[in-house]
C-alpha positions in Angstrom: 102.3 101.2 97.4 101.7 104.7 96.6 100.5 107.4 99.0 97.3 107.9 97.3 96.8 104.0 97.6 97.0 104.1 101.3 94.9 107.0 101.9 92.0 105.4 100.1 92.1 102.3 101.6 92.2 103.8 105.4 89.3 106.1 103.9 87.4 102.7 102.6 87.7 101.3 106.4 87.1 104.2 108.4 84.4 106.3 106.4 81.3 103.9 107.0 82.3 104.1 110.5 82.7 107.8 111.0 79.6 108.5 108.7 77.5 106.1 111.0 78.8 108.0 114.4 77.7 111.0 112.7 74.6 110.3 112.0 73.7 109.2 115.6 74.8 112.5 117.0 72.0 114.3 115.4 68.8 115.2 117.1 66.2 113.1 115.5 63.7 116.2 115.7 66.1 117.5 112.6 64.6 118.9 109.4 65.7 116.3 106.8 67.0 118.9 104.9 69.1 119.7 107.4 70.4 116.2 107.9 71.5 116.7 103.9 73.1 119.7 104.0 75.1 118.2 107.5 75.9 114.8 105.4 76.9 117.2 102.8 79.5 119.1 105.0 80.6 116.1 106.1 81.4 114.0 102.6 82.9 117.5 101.3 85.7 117.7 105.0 86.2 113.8 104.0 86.8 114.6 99.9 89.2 117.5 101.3 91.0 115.8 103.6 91.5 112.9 101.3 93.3 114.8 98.6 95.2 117.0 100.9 96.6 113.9 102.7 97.7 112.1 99.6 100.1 115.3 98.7 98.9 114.6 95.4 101.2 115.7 92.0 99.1 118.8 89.7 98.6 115.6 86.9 97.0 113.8 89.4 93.7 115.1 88.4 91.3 112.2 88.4 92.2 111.3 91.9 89.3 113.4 93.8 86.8 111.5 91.3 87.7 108.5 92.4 87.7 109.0 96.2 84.7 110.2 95.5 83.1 106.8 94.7 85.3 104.6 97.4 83.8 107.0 99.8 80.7 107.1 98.4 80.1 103.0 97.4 81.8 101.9 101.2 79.2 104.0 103.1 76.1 102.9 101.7 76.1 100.1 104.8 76.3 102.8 107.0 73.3 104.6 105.8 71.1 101.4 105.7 72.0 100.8 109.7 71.8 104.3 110.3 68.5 105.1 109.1 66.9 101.5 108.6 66.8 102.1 105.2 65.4 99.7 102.7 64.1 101.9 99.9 66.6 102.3 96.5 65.6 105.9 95.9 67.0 107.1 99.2 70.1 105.3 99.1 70.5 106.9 95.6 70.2 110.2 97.6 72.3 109.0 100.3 74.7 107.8 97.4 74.8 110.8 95.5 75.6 112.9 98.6 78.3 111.1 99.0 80.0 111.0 95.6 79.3 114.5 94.9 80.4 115.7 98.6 83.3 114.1 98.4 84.3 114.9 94.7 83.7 118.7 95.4 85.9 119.0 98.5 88.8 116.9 96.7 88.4 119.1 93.6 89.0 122.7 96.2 91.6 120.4 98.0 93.3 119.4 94.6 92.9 123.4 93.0 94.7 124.7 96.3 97.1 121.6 95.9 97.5 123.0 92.2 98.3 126.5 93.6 101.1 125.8 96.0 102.5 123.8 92.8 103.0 126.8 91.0 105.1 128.6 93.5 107.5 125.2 93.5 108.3 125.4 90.3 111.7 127.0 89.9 114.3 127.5 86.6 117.7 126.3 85.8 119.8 126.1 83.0 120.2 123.2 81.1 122.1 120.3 83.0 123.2 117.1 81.5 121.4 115.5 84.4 118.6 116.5 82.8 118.9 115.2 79.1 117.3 112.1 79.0 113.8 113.4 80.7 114.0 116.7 78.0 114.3 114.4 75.3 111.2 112.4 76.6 109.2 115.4 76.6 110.3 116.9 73.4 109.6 113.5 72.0 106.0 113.2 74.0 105.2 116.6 73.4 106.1 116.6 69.6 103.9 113.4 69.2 100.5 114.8 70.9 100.6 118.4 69.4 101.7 117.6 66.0 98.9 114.8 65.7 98.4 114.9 62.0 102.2 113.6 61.1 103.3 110.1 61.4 104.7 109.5 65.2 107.8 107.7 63.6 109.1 111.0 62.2 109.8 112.3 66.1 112.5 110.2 67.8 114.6 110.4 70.8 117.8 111.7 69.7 116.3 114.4 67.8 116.5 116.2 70.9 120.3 116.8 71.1 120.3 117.7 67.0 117.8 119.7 67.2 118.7 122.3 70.6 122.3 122.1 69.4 124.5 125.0 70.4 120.9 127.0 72.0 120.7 128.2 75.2 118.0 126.3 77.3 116.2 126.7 80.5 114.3 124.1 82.1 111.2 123.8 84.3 111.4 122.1 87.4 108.5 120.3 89.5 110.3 118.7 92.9 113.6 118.2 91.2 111.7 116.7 88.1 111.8 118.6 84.6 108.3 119.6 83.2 109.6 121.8 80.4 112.0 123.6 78.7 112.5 126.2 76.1 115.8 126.5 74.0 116.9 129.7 71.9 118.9 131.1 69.4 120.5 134.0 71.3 122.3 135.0 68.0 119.1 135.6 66.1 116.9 136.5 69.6 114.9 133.5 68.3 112.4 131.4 70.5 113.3 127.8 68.8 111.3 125.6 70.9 109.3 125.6 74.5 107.3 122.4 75.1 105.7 121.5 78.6 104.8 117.7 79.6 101.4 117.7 79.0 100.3 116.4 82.5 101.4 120.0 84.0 99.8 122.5 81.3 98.1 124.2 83.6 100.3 125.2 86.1 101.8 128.7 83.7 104.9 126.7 83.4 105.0 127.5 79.6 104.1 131.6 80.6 106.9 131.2 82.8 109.7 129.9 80.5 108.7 132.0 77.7 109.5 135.5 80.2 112.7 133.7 81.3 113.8 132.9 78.4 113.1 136.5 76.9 115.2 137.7 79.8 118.3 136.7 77.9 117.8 138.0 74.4 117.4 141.6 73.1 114.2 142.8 70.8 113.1 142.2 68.6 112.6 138.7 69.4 111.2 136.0 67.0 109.5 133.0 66.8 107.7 129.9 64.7 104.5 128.1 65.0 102.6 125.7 63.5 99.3 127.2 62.2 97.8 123.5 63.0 98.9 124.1 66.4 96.0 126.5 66.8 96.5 126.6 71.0 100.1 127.6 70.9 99.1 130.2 68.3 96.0 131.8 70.6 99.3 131.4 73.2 101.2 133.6 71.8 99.1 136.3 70.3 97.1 136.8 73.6 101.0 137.5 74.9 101.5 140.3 71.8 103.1 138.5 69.6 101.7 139.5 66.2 102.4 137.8 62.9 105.4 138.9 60.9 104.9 136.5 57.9 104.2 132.4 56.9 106.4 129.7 55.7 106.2 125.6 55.7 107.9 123.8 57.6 108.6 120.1 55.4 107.9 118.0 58.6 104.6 119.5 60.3 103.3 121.8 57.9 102.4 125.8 57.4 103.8 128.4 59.9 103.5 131.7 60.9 106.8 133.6 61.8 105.5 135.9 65.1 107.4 138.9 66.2 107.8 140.4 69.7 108.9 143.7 70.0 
């Protein structure tokens, strides 16, 4: 069972009863504004907790969502013994406190989370250890950008034909490859950089792109697909400017960029 898994369940069992201690704490001569704002505190500590707990990995981004409603869902009992409440439009509030307390202290739990993910990743060169996961994400990654051609045309081995005598680097999360970019040192050309999708925004692809133009002199070349409108914003807001066009037979027109 996975880490996540457990820390929900415990949360499921022991939020009502935590919530309904709470509550009885609290001087009954309270504003109930005040008594919000507390419950408030209290669902956002839980929703932070949660997610710091489950050590959660950056792709993981969902997971504060659903704690939110576990939380939320298993401590409406609470708040109907608590306050001896029978009426559906305070439960909705007592509800809604819940879910959106908890989602907004797993979401700063999960950004922090995100933070100390960066400073884990690390670079290698390539390692035959490795191959099997690159060619995944080559394959993966080739598939979701290049939408508009037929997913047959990308296949596993193309990843072996296609980085053939290039020098590659890869990113690593916690021993696991997220990325990698490969290059042609004898042309100072970028060939390829691709990043599993699930950790785009970490700066993994930032990173390997300055790495990887540690090795080669300038000026230093590249292609990209003018489809690929992300990668092309990527690279322009980094100074590449456009050099000229061409088309590529397999995804399409390109624009040759130029980095000097």
């Amino acid at each position: 069972m996975a880490r996540e898994t457990k820390v929900l369940i415990v949360a499921a069992l022991v939020s009502p009863f935590l919530f309904y201690g709470w509550v009885q704490l609290w001087p009954s001569s309270e504003p109930i504004s005040f008594i919000m704002l507390k419950l408030a505190a209290l669902y956002m500590a839980i929703g932070f907790v949660l997610v710091a707990a489950s050590d959660l990995a950056p792709d993981r981004t969902g997971f504060p969502f659903v704690a939110s409603l576990v939380v939320g869902i298993t401590a409406i009992p609470a708040g109907l013994v608590a306050f001896n409440i029978l009426y559906s439009a305070v439960v909705a509030i007592h509800l809604s406190i819940a879910v959106f307390g908890t989602l907004a202290g797993g979401m700063l739990a999960h950004r922090i989370s995100k933070k100390q993910a960066r400073r884990e990743i690390e670079f290698i060169p390539f390692d035959e250890e490795y191959r099997a996961a690159l060619s995944e994400i080559y394959l993966n990654s080739r598939r979701e950008t290049f939408y508009w051609v037929s997913p047959e045309e990308f296949q596993p081995e193309d990843f072996a034909k296609d980085t053939e005598g290039e020098t590659l680097l890869i990113a690593l999360y916690r021993k696991r490859p997220i990325g990698f970019i490969s290059i042609w040192r004898q042309d100072n050309f970028i060939h390829h950089l691709y990043v599993d999708s699930r950790f785009k925004k970490l700066g993994a692809g930032k990173r390997l792109l300055t790495e990887g133009l540690k090795l080669i002199s300038r000026p230093a070349r590249l292609k990209c697909i003018i489809q690929n409108e992300d990668a092309c914003r990527f690279y322009e807001k980094l100074g590449w400017r456009k050099e000229n066009s061409g088309t590529d037979p397999q995804a399409g027109a390109y624009n040759t960029y130029l980095l000097e």
